[in-house]
N, C-alpha and C positions, 0 to 999 in steps of 0.2 A: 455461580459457575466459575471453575476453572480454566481456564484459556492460555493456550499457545500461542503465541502472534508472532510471523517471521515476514520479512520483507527481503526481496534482493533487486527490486528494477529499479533503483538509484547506486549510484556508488557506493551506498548506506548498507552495509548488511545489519539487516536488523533483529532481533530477537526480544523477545521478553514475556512474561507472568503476570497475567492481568485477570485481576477479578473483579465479576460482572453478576448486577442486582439488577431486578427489576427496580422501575421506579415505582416511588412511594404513593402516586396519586397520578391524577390525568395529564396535570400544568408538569410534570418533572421529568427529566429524562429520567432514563436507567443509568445505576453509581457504574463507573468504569474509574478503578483503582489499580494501578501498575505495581507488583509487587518485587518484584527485577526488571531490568534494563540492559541490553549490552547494544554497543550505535559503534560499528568503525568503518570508519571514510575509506575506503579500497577498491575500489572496483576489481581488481585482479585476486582479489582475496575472498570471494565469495564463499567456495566451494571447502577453503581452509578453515574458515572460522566461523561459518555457521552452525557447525553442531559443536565445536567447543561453548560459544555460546547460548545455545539450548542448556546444554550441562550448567553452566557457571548461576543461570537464573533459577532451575530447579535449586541448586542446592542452596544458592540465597536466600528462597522463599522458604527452601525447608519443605519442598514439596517433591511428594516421589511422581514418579510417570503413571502411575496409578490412580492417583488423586486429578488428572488432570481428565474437564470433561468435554473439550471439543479443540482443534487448533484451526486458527485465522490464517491465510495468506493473501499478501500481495501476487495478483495477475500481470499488474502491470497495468499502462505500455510500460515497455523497459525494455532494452538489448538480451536478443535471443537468449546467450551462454547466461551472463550472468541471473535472469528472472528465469529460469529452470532451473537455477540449485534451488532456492527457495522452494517453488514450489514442488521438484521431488524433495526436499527434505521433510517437510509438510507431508506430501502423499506419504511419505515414510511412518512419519511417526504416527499417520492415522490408522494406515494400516496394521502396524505391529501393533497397538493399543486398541484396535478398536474403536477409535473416535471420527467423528465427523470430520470434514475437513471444508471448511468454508474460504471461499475465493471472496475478493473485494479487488474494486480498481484502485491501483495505488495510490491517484492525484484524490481519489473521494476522499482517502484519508490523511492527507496531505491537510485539504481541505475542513476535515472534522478537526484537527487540531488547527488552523487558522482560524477559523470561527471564532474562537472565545477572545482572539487577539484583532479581530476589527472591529474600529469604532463608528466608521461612516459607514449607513446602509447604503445597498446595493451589489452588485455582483461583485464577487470574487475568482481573480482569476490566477489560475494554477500551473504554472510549468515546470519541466522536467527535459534534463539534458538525452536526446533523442540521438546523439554523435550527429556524425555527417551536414553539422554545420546546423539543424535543424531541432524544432522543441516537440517535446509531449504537452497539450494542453488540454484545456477542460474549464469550462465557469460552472460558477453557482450562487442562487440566489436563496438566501435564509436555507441554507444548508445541504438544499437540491439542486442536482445536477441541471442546466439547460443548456449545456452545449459541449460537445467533444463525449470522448477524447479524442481527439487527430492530431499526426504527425504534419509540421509544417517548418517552412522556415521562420525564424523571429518575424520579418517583419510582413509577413503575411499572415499571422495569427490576429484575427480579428478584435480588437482590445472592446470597441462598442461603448458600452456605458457601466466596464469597471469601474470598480471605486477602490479594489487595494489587488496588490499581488502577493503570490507565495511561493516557492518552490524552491529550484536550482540556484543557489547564490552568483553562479558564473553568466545566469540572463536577467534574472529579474529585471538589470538594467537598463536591457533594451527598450522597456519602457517605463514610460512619464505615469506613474502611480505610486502611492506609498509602497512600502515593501514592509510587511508582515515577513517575522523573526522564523515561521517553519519552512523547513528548507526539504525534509525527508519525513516520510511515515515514522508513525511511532507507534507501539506495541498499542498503547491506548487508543489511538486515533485509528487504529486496522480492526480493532472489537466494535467502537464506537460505530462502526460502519454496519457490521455484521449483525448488533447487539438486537436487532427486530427479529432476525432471523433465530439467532440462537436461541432467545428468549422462548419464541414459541413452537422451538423443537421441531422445525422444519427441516426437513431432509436436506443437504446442500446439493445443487447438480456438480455435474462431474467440473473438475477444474480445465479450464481451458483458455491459454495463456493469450492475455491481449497484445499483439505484437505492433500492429498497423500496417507494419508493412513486411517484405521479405526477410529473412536472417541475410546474414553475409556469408555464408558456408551453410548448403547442402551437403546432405550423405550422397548423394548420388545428384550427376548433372541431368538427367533425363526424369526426375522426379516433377513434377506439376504441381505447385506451391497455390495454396488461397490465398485471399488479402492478408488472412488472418496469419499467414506463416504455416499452418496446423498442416 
C-alpha cells in the first residue's frame, strides 16, 4: 500500500510517502518503508507548508495522487489551529481521491518510533508541548498504550515506573530519565500505528481531533464546548 502520512500537533508539520507490507510470517511485523519525507519546525507555518510538502514527496517518490491508496493523520493532543490544518488537509486529499482517511494519536506515533530506540524494558513515557505551561502525555509498555493521553502540568505527570522518555526537547528535562532521540511523529511511525487497521481494510471512523481541553478562541461566545473541544 500507498500511504499519506501528515502530522500538525507538534510544531513539526509533517508530511511524507510511506509504503506498507504485510508481514512476512506471525513473529514479524509489517515492512513500513518511508519513501519522501519533508519535518519543518514552525508552529506558525502549518497551514503554509503543508500542502507544499504533500507535493515535494509525491514528486520524490515519483508517485502521482492516483497511485496513493489511503492517508494517515495525526489527531493529536495538539493546539486547536495548528492540529486542524493537518487534519482538514487529510480530510481534503481523501475526499478529492477517494481514499480512506485514518486518524492515530500523535504521542502513539511518537512512541512507535521510540520503541526501536530503548534499550531498558519497561514503560515509556511520551510528552508534547501542550503551551500554557503545561504537557501532552501518554505511556507505553512493549508498544501499548496504558495511560493517557492527558493534558497536565510537568510536574504532575505521573512518571511511575518509566524507564525512558521521548518527545518535546523543550521538557523531556523535567525529568530524571534517559531521553530517547524522537522528539515528533514521523510519516513511518503515523502508518506504523495505523498499519492493523489498513492492512485489513477496515473502514476508519470519522476523524475527530483529540484536544483535551478547550481551544483558546471560539466562533461564538455562547457556544457550549465538550471536553473534547468538538
Amino acid at each position: 500500500m500507498l500511504v499519506l502520512a501528515v502530522d500538525t500537533a507538534t510544531p513539526a508539520v509533517t508530511a511524507g510517502l510511506v509504503h506498507l507490507s504485510p508481514a512476512a510470517d506471525a513473529d514479524t511485523r509489517p515492512a513500513v518503508v518511508t519513501l519522501a519525507a519533508r519535518v519543518k519546525v514552525d508552529a506558525r507555518a502549518h497551514a503554509e507548508v503543508l500542502t507544499p510538502q504533500i507535493l515535494e514527496c509525491l514528486t520524490e517518490a515519483g508517485v502521482s495522487r492516483g497511485e496513493l491508496d489511503a492517508v494517515v493523520v495525526g489527531i493529536g493532543p495538539g493546539p486547536f489551529t495548528g492540529l486542524r490544518v493537518g487534519m482538514a488537509t487529510a480530510a481534503a486529499f481523501g475526499d478529492a481521491l477517494g481514499l480512506p482517511v485514518h486518524g492515530v494519536c500523535s504521542l502513539d506515533a511518537i512512541a512507535a518510533d521510540a520503541a526501536s530506540e530503548q534499550r531498558d524494558p519497561g514503560e515509556l513515557l511520551v510528552v508534547t508541548d501542550a503551551r500554557r505551561r503545561e504537557v501532552y502525555w501518554a505511556k507505553y509498555l512493549n508498544g501499548a498504550r496504558v495511560a493517557g493521553p492527558e493534558v497536565n502540568a510537568p510536574v504532575d505527570v505521573p512518571v511511575g515506573d518509566a524507564a525512558a522518555i521521548a518527545g518535546s526537547a523543550a521538557h523531556v528535562d523535567y525529568y530524571d530519565l534517559p531521553v530517547l532521540p524522537t522528539e515528533t511523529p514521523s510519516p513511518a511511525g503515523l502508518v506504523s500505528v495505523a498499519a492493523p487497521t489498513l492492512l485489513a481494510g477496515i473502514v476508519p471512523e470519522a476523524l475527530v481531533p483529540l484536544y483535551l481541553r478547550r481551544p483558546d478562541a471560539v466562533e461564538n461566545s455562547f457556544r457550549t464546548l465538550d471536553r473534547t473541544g468538538a
